[in-house]
C-alpha positions in Angstrom: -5.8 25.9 -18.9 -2.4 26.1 -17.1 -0.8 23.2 -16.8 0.1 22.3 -12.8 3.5 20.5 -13.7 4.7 23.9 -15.5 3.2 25.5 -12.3 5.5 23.4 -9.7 8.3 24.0 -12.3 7.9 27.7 -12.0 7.3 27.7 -8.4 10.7 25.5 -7.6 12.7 28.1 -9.7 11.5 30.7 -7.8 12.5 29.1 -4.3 15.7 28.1 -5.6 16.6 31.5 -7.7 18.3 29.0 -10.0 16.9 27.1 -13.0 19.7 24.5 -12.9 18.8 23.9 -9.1 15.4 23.2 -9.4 15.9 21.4 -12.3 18.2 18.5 -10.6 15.3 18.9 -8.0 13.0 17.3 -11.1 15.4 15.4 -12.1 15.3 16.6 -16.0 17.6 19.2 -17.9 18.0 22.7 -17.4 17.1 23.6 -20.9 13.6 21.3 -20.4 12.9 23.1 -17.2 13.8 26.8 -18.9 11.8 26.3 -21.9 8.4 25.0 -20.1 8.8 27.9 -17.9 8.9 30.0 -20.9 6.2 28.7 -22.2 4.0 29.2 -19.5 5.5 32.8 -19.3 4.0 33.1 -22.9 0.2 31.8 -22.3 0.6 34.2 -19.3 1.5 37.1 -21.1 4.1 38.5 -19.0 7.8 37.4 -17.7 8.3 35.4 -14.4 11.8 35.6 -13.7 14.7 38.3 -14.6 17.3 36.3 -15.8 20.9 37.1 -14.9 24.3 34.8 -14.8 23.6 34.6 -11.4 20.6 33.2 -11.9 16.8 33.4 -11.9 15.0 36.2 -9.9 10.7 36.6 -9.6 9.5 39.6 -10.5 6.8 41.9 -9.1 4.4 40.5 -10.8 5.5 36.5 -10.7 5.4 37.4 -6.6 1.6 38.2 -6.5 0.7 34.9 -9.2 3.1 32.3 -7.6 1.6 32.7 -4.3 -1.9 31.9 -6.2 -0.1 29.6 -7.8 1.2 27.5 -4.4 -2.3 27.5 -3.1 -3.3 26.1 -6.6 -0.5 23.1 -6.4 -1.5 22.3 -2.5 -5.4 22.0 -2.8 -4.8 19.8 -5.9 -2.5 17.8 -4.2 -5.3 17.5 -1.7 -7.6 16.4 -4.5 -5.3 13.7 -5.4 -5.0 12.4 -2.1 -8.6 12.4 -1.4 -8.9 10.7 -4.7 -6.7 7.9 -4.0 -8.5 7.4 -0.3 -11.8 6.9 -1.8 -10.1 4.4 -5.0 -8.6 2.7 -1.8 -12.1 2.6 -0.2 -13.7 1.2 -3.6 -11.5 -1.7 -3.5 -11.9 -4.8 -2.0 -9.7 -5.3 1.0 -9.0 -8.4 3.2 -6.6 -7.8 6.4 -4.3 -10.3 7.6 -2.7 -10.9 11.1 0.2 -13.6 10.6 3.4 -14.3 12.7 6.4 -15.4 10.6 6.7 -15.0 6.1 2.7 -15.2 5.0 4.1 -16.7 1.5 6.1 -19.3 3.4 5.0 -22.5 5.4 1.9 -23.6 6.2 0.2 -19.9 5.0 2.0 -19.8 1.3 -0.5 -22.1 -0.4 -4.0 -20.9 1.4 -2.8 -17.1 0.4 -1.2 -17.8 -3.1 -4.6 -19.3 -4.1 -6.3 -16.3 -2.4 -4.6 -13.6 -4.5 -4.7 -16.2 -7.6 -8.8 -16.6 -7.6 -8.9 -12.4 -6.8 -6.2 -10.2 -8.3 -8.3 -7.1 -7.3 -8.4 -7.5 -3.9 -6.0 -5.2 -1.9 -4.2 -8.0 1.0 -3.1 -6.4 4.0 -0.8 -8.1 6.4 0.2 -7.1 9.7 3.0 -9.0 11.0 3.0 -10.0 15.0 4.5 -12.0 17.1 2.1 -14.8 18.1 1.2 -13.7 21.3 0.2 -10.2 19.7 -2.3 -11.1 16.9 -5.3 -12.2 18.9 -5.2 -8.4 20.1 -5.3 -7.1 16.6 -8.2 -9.8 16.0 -10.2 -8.6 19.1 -9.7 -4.7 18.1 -11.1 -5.8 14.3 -8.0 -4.1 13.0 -7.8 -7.2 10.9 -10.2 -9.5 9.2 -8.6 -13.2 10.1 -5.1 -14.1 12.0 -3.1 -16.9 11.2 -1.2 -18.3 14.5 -0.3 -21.4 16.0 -2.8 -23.2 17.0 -3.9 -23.7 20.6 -5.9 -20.6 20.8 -9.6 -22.0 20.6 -11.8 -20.9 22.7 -15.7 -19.5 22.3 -13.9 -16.3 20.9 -13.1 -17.3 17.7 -13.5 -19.6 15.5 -10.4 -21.7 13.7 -9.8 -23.7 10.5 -6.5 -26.0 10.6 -4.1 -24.4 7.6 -2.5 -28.0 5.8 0.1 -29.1 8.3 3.8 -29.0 7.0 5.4 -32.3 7.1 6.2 -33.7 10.2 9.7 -35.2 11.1 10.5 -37.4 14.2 12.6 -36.5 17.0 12.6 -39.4 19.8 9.1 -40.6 20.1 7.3 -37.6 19.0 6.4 -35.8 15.4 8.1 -32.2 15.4 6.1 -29.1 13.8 4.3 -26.3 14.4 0.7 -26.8 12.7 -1.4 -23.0 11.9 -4.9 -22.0 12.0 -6.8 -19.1 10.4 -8.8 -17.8 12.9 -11.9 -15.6 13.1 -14.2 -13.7 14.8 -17.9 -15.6 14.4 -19.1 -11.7 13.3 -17.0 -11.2 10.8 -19.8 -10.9 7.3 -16.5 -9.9 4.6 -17.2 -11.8 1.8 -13.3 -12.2 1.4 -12.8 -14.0 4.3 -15.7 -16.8 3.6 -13.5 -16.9 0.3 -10.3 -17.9 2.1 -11.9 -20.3 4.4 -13.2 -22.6 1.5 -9.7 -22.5 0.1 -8.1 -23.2 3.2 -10.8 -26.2 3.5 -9.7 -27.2 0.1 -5.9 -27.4 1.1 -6.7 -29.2 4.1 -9.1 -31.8 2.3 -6.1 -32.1 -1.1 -3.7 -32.6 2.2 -5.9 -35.7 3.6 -6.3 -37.5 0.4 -2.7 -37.2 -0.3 -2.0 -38.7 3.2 -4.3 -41.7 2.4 -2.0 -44.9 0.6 
């Protein structure tokens, strides 16, 4: 069987007439480059390039296989990609919607856990600005949000993240508390997951604000 990697090496010679320009393309020396091409040119049977000082040529022969060759290099590269879309598909996947760093502030503990209790699971997270994540949530390009709260209505349904601490200014306690919110729909297994963590944080938060 011919190997492909020989195949793109030949192929890059012969659009750069120069071994020594396709092999800084590869990043690997011209001698490695030249003698896998030569190689190949022996399980062929017959020469691929005229070799001259002023470089490396195709010959009649190498014309008619290397454009086999290209198709060859583009429908595996197709293969590859349709490989890795259906090893993406195979995997587990929970999408996020957050404003701000999700591995800062009120969100760093919930999600740490998360990706502690399943390291297979492929997290996505779509940064917004507040006002722009219930939109993601409503268009189910996401599986949860996490936003300030103040958003509940019959749409969703919300699970206080553990509040940061507080400080005073005047009269009044200053911070912005989170929620994860969801759409009441929403079966991912994942998500059901993150909501009994983010219970847990909350519940761990109450008993260490008890004396």
């Amino acid at each position: 069987m011919i190997d492909l990697s020989h195949l793109a090496y030949v192929l890059a010679a012969a659009e750069q007439c120069s071994f020594s320009r396709a092999a800084g393309g590869f990043q690997v020396k011209q001698s490695t480059l030249s003698r896998k091409v030569a190689r190949l040119e022996d399980q062929l049977g017959f020469r691929l390039f005229e070799r001259t000082t002023r470089g490396a040529r195709p010959t009649p022969h190498a014309r008619l296989f290397l454009a086999e060759a290209r198709e060859l290099l583009d429908r595996a590269g197709r293969l590859e990609q349709k490989a890795l879309a259906l090893r993406r598909a195979a995997t587990p996947r929970l999408s996020l919607g957050y404003a701000g760093d999700l591995f800062s502030g009120a969100a760093s503990q919930a999600v740490c856990a998360f990706l502690s209790r399943h390291p297979d699971v492929r997290l996505e997270g779509h940064e917004r600005r507040p006002e722009s994540l219930f939109a993601l949530l409503e268009a189910k390009h996401v599986d949860a949000v996490i936003a300030p709260t103040g958003h509940q209505d019959q749409h969703w349904v919300s699970q206080l993240l553990a509040p940061p601490p507080l400080h005073v200014a005047g009269n009044r306690a200053v911070g912005t508390v989170y929620a994860l919110y969801w759409s009441p729909g929403n079966t991912n297994p994942l998500l059901g997951s993150l909501r009994s963590i983010v219970a847990g944080g909350m519940a761990g938060s109450d008993q260490a604000s008890k004396p």
